[in-house]
Each structure stands twice: as structure tokens, then as C-alpha cells.
BATIKOL-460970 format. One line per 2 residues: their letters; for each residue x, y, z negated of N, C-alpha, C, O, CB. Coordinates in nm, 4 decimals. Glycine has a CB too. Example, Ala and Ser with C-alpha at 12.3 -4.5 7.8 and 13.67 -1.06 7.14 Angstrom:
! BATIKOL-460970
AS> 1.3190 -0.5690 -0.7800 1.2300 -0.4500 -0.7800 1.3200 -0.3300 -0.7800 1.4236 -0.3319 -0.8465 1.1308 -0.4473 -0.9046; 1.2850 -0.2250 -0.7080 1.3670 -0.1060 -0.7140 1.2900 0.0030 -0.7870 1.3409 0.1138 -0.8039 1.4084 -0.0598 -0.5725;
! end
This chain:
! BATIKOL-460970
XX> -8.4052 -7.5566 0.6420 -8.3948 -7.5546 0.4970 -8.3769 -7.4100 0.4525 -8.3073 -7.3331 0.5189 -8.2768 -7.6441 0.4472; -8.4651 -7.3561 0.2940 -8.4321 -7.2309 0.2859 -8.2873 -7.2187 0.2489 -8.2105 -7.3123 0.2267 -8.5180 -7.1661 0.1980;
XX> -8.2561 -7.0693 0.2448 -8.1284 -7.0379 0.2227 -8.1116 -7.0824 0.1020 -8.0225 -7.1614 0.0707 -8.0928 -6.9083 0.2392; -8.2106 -7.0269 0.0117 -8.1966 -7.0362 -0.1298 -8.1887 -7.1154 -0.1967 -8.1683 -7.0943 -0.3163 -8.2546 -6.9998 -0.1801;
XX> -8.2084 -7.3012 -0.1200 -8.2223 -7.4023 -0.1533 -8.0618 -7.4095 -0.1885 -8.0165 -7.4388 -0.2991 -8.2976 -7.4899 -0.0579; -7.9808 -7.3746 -0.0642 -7.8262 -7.3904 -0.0547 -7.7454 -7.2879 -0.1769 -7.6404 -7.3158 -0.2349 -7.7766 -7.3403 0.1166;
XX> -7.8288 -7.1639 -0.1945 -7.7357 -7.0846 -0.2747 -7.8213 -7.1542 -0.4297 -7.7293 -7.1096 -0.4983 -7.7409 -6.8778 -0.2345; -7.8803 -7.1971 -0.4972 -7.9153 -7.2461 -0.5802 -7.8316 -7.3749 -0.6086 -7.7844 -7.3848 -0.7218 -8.0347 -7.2506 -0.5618;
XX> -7.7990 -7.5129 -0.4841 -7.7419 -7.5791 -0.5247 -7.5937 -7.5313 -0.5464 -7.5370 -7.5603 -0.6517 -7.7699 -7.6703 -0.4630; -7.5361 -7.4655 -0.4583 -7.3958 -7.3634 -0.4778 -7.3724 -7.2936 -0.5897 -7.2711 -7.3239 -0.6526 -7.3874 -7.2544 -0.3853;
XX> -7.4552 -7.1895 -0.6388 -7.4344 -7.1649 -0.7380 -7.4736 -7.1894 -0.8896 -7.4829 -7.1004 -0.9742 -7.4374 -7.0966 -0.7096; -7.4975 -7.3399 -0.9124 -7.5107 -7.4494 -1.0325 -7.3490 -7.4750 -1.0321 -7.2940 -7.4539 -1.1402 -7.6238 -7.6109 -0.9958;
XX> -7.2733 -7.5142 -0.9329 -7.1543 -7.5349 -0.9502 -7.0822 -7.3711 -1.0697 -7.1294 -7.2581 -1.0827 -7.0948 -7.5597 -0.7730; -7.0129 -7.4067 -1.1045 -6.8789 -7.3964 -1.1930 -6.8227 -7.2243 -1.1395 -6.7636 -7.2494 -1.0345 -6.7411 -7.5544 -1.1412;
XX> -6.8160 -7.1057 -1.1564 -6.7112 -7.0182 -1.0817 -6.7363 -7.0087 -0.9092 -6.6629 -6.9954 -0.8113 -6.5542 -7.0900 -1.1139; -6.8496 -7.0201 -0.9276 -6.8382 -6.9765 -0.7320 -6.8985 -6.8488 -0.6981 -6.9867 -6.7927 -0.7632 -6.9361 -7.0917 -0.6155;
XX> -6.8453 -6.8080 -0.5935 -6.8765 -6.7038 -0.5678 -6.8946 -6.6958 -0.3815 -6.8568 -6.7788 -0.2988 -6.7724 -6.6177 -0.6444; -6.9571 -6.5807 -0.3623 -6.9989 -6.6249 -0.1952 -6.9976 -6.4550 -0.1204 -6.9959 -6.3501 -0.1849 -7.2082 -6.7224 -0.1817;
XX> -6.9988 -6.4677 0.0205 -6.9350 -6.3447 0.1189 -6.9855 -6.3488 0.2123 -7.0406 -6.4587 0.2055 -6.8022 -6.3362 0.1589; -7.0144 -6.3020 0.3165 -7.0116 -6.2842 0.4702 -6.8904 -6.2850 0.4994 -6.7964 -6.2259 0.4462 -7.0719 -6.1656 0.5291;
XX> -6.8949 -6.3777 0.6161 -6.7744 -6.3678 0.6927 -6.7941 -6.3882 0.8074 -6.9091 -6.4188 0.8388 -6.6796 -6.4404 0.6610; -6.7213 -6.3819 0.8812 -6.7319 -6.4011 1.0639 -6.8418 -6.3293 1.0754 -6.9019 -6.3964 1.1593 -6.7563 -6.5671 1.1447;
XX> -6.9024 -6.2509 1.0535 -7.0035 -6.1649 1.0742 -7.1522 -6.2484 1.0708 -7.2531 -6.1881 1.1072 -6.9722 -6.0908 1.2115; -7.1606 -6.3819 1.0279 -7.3233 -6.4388 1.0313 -7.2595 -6.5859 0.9183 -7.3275 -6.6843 0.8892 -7.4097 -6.4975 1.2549;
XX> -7.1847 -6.5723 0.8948 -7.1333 -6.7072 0.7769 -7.1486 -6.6350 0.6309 -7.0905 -6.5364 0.5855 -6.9314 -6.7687 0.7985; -7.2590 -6.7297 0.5680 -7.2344 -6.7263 0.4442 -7.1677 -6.8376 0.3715 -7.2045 -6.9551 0.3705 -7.3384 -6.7018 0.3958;
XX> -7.0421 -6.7743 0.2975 -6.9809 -6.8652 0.2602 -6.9465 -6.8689 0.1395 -6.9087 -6.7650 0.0854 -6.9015 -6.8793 0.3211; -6.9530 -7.0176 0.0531 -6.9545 -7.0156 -0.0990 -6.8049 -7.0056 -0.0931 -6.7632 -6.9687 0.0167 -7.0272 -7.1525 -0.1903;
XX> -6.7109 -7.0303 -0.1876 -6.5665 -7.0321 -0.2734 -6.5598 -7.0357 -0.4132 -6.6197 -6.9667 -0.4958 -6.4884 -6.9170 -0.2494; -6.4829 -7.1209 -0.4271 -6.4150 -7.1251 -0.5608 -6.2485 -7.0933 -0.5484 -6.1652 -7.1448 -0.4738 -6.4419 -7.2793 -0.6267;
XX> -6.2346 -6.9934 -0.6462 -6.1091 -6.9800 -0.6471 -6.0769 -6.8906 -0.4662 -5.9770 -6.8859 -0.3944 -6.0406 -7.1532 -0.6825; -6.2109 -6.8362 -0.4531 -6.1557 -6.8031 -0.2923 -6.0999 -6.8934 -0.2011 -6.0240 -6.8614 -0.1097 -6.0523 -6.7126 -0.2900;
XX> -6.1478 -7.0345 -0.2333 -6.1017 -7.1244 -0.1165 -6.2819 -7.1667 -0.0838 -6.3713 -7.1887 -0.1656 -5.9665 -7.2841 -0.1736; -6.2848 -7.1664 0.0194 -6.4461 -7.2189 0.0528 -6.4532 -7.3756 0.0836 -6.3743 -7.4452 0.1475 -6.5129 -7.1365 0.2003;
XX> -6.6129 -7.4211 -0.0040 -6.6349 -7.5434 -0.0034 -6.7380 -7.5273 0.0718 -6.7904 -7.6375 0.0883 -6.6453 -7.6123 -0.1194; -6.7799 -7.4662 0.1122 -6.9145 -7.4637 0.2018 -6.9792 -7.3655 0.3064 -6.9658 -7.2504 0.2648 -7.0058 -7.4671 0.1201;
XX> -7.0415 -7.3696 0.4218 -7.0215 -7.2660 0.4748 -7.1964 -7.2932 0.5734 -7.2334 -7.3972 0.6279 -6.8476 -7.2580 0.5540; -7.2737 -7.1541 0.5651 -7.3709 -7.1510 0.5991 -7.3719 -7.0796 0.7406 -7.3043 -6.9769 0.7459 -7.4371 -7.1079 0.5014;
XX> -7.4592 -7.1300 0.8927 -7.4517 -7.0494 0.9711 -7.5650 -6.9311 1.0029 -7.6468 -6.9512 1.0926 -7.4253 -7.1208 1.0569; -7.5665 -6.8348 0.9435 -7.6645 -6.8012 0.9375 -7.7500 -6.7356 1.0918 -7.8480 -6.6611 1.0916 -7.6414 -6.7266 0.8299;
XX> -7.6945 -6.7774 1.1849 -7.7641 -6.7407 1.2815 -7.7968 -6.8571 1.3387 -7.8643 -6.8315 1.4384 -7.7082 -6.6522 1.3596; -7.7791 -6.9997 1.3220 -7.8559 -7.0755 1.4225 -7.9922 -7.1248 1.3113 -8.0236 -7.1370 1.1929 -7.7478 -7.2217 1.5016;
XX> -8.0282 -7.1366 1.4171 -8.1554 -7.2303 1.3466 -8.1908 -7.3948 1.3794 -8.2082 -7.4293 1.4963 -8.2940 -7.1556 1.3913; -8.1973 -7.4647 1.3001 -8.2338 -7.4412 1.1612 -8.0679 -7.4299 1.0843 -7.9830 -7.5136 1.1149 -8.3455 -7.5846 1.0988;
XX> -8.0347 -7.3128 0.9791 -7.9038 -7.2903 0.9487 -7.7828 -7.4291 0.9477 -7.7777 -7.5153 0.8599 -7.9196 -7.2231 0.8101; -7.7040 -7.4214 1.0542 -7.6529 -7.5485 0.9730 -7.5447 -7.5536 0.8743 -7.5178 -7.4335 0.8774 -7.6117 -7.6397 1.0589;
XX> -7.4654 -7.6004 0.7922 -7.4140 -7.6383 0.6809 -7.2826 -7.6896 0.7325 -7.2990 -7.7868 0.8063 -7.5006 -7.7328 0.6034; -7.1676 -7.6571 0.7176 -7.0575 -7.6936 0.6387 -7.0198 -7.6968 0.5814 -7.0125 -7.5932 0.5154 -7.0046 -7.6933 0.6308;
XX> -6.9232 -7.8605 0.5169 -6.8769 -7.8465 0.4259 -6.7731 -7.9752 0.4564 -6.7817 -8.0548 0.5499 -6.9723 -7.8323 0.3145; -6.6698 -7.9716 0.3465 -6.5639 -8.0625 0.3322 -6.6296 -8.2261 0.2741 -6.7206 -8.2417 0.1927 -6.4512 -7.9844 0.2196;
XX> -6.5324 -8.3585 0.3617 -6.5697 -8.4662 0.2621 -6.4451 -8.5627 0.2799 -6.3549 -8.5684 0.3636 -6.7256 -8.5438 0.2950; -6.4670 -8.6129 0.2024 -6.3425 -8.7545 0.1790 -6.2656 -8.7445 0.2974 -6.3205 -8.6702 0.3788 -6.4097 -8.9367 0.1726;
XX> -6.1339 -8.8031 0.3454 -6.0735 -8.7802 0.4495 -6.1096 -8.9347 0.5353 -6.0895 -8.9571 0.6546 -5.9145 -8.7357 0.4127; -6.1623 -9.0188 0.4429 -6.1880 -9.1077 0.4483 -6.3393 -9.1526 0.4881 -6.3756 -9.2675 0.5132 -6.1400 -9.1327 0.3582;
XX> -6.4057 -9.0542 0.4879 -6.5928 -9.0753 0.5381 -6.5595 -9.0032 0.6499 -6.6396 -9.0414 0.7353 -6.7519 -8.9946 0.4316; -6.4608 -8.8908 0.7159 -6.5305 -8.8206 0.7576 -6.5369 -8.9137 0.9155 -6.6553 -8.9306 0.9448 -6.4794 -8.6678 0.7364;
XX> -6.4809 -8.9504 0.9774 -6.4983 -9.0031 1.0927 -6.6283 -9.0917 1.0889 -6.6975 -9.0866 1.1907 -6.3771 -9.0730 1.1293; -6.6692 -9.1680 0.9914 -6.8362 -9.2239 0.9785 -6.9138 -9.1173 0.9976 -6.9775 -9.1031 1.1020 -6.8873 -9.2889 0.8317;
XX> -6.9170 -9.0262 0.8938 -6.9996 -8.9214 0.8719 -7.0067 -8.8247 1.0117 -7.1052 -8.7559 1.0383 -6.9449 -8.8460 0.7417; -6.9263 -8.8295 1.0673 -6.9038 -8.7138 1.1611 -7.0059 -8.7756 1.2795 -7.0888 -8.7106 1.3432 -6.7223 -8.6860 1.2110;
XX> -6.9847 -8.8806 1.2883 -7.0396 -8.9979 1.4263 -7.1635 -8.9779 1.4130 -7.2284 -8.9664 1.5169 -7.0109 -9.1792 1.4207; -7.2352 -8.9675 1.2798 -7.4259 -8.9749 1.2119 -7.4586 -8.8975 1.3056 -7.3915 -8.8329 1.3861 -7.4900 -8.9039 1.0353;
XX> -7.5828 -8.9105 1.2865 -7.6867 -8.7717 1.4212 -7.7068 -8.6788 1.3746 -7.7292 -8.6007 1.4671 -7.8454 -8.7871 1.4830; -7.7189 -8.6040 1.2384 -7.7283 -8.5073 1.1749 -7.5689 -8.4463 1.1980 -7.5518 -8.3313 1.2384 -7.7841 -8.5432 1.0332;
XX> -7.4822 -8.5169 1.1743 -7.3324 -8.4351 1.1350 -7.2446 -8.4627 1.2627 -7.2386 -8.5599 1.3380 -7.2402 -8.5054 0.9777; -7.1800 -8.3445 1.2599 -7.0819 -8.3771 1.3764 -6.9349 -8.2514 1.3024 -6.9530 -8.1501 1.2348 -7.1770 -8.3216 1.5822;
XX> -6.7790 -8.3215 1.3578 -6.6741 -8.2298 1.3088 -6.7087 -8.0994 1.3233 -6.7521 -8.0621 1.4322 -6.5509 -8.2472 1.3712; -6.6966 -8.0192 1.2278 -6.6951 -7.8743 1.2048 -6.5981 -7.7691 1.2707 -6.4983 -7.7259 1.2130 -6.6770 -7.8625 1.0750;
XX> -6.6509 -7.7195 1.4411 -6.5459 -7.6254 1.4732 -6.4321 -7.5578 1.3609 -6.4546 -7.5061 1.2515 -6.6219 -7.5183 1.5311; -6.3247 -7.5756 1.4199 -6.2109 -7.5124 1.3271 -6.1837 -7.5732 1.2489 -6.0650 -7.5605 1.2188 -6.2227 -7.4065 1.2664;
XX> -6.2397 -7.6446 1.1899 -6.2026 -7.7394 1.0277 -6.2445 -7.8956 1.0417 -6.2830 -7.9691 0.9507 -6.3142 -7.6722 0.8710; -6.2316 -7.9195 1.1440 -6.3010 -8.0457 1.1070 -6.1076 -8.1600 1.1169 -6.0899 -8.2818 1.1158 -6.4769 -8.0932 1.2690;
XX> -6.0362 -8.0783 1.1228 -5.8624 -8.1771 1.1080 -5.8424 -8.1299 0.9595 -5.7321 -8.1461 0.9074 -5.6851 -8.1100 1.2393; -5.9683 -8.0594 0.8745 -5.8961 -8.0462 0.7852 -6.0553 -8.1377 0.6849 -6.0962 -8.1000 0.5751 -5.8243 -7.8642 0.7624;
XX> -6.1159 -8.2625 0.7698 -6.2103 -8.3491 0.7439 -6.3677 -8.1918 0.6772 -6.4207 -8.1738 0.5676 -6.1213 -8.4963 0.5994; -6.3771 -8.1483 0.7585 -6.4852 -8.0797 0.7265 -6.5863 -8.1197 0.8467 -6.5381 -8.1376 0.9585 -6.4514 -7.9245 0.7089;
XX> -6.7252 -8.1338 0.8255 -6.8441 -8.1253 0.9288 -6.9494 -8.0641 0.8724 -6.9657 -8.0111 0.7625 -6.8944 -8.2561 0.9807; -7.0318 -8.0833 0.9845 -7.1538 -8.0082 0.9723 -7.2757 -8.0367 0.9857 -7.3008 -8.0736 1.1004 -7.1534 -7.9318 1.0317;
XX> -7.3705 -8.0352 0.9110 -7.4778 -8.0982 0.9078 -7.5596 -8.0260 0.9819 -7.5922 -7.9177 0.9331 -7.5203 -8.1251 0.7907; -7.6156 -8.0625 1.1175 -7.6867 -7.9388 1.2146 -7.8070 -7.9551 1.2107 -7.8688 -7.8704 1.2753 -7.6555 -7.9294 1.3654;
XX> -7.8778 -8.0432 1.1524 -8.0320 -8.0179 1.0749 -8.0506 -8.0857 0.9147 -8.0554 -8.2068 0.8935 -8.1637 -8.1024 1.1811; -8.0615 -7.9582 0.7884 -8.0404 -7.9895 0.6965 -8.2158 -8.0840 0.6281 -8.2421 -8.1617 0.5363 -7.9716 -7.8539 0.6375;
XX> -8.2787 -8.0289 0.7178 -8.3820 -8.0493 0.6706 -8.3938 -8.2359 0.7128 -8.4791 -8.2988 0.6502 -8.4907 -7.9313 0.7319; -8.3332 -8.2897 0.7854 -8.3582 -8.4437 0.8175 -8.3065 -8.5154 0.6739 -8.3376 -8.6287 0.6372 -8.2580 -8.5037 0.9703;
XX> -8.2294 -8.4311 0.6103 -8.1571 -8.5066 0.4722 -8.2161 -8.5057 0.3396 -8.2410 -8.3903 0.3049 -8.0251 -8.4467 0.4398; -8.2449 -8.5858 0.2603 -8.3160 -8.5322 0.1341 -8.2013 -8.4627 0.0789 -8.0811 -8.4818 0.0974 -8.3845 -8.6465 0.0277;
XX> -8.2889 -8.3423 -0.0230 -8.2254 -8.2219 -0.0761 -8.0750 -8.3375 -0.1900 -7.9520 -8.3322 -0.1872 -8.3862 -8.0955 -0.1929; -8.1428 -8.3982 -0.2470 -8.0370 -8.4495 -0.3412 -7.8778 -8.5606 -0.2547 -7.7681 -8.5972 -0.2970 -8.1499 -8.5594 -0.4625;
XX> -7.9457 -8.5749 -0.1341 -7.8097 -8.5846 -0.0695 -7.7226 -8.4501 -0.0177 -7.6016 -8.4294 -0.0269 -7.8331 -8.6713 0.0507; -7.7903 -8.3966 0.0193 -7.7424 -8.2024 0.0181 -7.6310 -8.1634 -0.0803 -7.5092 -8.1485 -0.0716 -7.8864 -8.0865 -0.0444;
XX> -7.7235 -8.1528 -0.1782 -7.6945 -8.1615 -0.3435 -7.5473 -8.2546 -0.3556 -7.4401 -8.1948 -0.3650 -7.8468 -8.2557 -0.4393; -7.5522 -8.3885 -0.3547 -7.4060 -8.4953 -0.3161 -7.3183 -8.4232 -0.2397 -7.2066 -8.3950 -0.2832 -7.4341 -8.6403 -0.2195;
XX> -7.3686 -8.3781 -0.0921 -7.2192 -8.3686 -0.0062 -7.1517 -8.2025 -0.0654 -7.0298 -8.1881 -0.0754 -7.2572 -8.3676 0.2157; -7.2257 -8.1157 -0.0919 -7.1849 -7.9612 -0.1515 -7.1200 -8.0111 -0.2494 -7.0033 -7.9722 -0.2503 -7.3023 -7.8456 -0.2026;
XX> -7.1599 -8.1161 -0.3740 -7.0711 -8.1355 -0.4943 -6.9139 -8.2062 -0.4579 -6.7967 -8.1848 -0.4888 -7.1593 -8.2374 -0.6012; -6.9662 -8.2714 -0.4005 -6.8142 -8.3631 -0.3346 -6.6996 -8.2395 -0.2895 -6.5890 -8.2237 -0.3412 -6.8614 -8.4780 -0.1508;
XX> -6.7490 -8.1726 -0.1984 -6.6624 -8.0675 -0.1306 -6.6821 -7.9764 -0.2510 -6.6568 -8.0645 -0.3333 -6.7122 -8.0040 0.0311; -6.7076 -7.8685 -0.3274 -6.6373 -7.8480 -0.4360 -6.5662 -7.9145 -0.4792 -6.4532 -7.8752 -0.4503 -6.6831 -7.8277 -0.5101;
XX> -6.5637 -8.0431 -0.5655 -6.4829 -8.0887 -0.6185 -6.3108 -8.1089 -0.5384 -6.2019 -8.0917 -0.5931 -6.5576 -8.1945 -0.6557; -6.3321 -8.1398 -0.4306 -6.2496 -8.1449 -0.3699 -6.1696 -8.0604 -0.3278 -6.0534 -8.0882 -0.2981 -6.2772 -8.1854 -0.3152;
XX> -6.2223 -7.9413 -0.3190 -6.1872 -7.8049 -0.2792 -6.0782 -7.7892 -0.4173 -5.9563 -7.8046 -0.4240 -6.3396 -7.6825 -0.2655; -6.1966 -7.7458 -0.5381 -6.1042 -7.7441 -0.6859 -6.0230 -7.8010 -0.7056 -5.9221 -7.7460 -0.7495 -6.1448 -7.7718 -0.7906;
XX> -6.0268 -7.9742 -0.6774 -5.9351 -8.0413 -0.6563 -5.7558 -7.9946 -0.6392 -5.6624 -8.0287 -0.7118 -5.9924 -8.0918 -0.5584; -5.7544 -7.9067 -0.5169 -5.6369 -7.8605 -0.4741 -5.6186 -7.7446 -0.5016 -5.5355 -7.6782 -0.4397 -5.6165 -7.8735 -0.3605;
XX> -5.6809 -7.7017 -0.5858 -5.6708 -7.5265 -0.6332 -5.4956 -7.5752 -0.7527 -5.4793 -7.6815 -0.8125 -5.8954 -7.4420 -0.7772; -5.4237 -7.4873 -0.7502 -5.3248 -7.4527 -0.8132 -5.3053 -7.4361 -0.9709 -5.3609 -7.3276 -0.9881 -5.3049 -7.3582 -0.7581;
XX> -5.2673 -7.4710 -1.0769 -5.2831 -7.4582 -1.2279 -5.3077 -7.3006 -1.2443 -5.3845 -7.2438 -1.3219 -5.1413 -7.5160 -1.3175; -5.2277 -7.2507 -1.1567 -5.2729 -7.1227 -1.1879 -5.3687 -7.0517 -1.1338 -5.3575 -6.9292 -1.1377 -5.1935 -7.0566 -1.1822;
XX> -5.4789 -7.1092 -1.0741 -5.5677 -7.0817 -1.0061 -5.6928 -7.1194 -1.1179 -5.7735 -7.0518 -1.1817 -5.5536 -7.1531 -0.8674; -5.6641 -7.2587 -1.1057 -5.7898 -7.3002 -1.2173 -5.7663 -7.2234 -1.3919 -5.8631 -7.1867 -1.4585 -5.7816 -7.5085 -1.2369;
XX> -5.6167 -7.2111 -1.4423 -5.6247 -7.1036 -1.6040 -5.7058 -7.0094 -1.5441 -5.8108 -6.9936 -1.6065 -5.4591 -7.0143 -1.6817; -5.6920 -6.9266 -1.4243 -5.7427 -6.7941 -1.3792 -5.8992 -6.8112 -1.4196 -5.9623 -6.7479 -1.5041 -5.7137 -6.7627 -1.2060;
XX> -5.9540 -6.9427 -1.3118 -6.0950 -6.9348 -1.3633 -6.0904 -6.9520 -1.5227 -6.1499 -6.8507 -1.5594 -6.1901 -7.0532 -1.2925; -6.0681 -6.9948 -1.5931 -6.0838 -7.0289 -1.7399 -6.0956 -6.8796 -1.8172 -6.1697 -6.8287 -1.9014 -5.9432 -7.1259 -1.7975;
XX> -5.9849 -6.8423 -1.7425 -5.9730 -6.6720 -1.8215 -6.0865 -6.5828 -1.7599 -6.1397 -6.4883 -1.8183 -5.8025 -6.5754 -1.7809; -6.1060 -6.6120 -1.6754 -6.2671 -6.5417 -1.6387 -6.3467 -6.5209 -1.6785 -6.4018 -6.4125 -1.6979 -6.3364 -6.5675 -1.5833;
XX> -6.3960 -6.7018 -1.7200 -6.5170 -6.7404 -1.8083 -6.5294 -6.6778 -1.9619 -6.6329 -6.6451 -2.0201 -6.5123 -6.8983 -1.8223; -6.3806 -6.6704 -2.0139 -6.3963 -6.6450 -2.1324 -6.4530 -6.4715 -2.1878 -6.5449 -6.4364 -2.2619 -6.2629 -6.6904 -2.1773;
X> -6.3389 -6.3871 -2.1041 -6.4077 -6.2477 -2.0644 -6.5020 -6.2126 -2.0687 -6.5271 -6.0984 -2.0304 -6.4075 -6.2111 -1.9770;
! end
């Protein structure tokens, strides 16, 4: 899947913003907490991201997704071929994990974004 497919659906969301990290991860954030995380060195890139605490053991089991080194006790996986999924389920699991992410962002985290926007 192109990159741009992922930073297009990422950045439709709300206040996100995105980094290199670990030296080959591109990774979205809101509020500097990350909902999603791109590998950019395997191929075909695969995708993490956060979901329900409650799917993830289904979801994780699928043939596309399996728990997400490092994060997957905190219900994150990874979709290791994006291209087997239609884009608008893509689209679903990135929105879910934002939301969820925002979800636990702090009052004073989310005024912060507000005061951003207005600026």
C-alpha cells in the first residue's frame, strides 16, 4: 500500500501530526501520543495501530494481523499486508485507534489542541 494512502487517511483526522522514530517508523500522534505506526522498511510497509481491548485477541489471531512487538499488552497489532484489506477498512481501524488514543488524552491536553486550532 502507498505511503500516502496512510498519511492521507492520518492526516483527515483532527490535530495530528507525524515523525521518524526508531530510525525507519513513521509515526502519526495526536497530542504526541501515537495512534499509528508505519514500518517503513519492511515490505509491503506494515501498519500499527491500537484497537478495542476487546477485538484485539480476534483481530490479532486474523492472517493479516498479528500483536504488535512492544505494544501489543497495550492491545495494539499489526496489519503485515495492508494491501489484502480494503482501503475503507484501513480507513475504520486508523479511526478507531485515534479515537481511542484521544480518548485518553488529558483535559489539558485536548484545551491545548483547541488553543492550537484557534491560533
Amino acid at each position: 500500500m502507498e505511503i500516502e494512502i496512510i498519511e492521507n487517511i492520518c492526516f483527515d483526522l483532527a490535530h495530528v501530526e507525524s515523525e521518524i522514530k526508531w530510525k525507519s517508523d513513521l509515526v502519526f500522534m495526536i497530542a504526541r501520543k501515537m495512534f499509528c505506526v508505519v514500518d517503513l522498511d519492511s515490505y509491503p510497509n506494515s501498519i500499527a495501530f491500537k484497537v478495542p481491548e476487546e477485538n484485539f485477541e480476534e483481530l490479532a489471531a486474523t492472517s493479516y494481523f498479528k500483536p504488535a512487538p512492544y505494544f501489543a499488552q497495550h492491545s495494539w497489532v499489526t496489519l503485515t499486508e495492508p494491501n489484502k484489506i480494503p482501503i475503507k477498512d484501513l480507513q475504520d481501524y486508523i479511526r478507531v485507534s485515534y479515537e481511542l488514543v484521544k480518548g485518553k488524552l488529558s483535559k489539558k491536553a485536548l484545551l491545548s489542541l483547541d488553543e492550537n486550532e484557534i491560533t
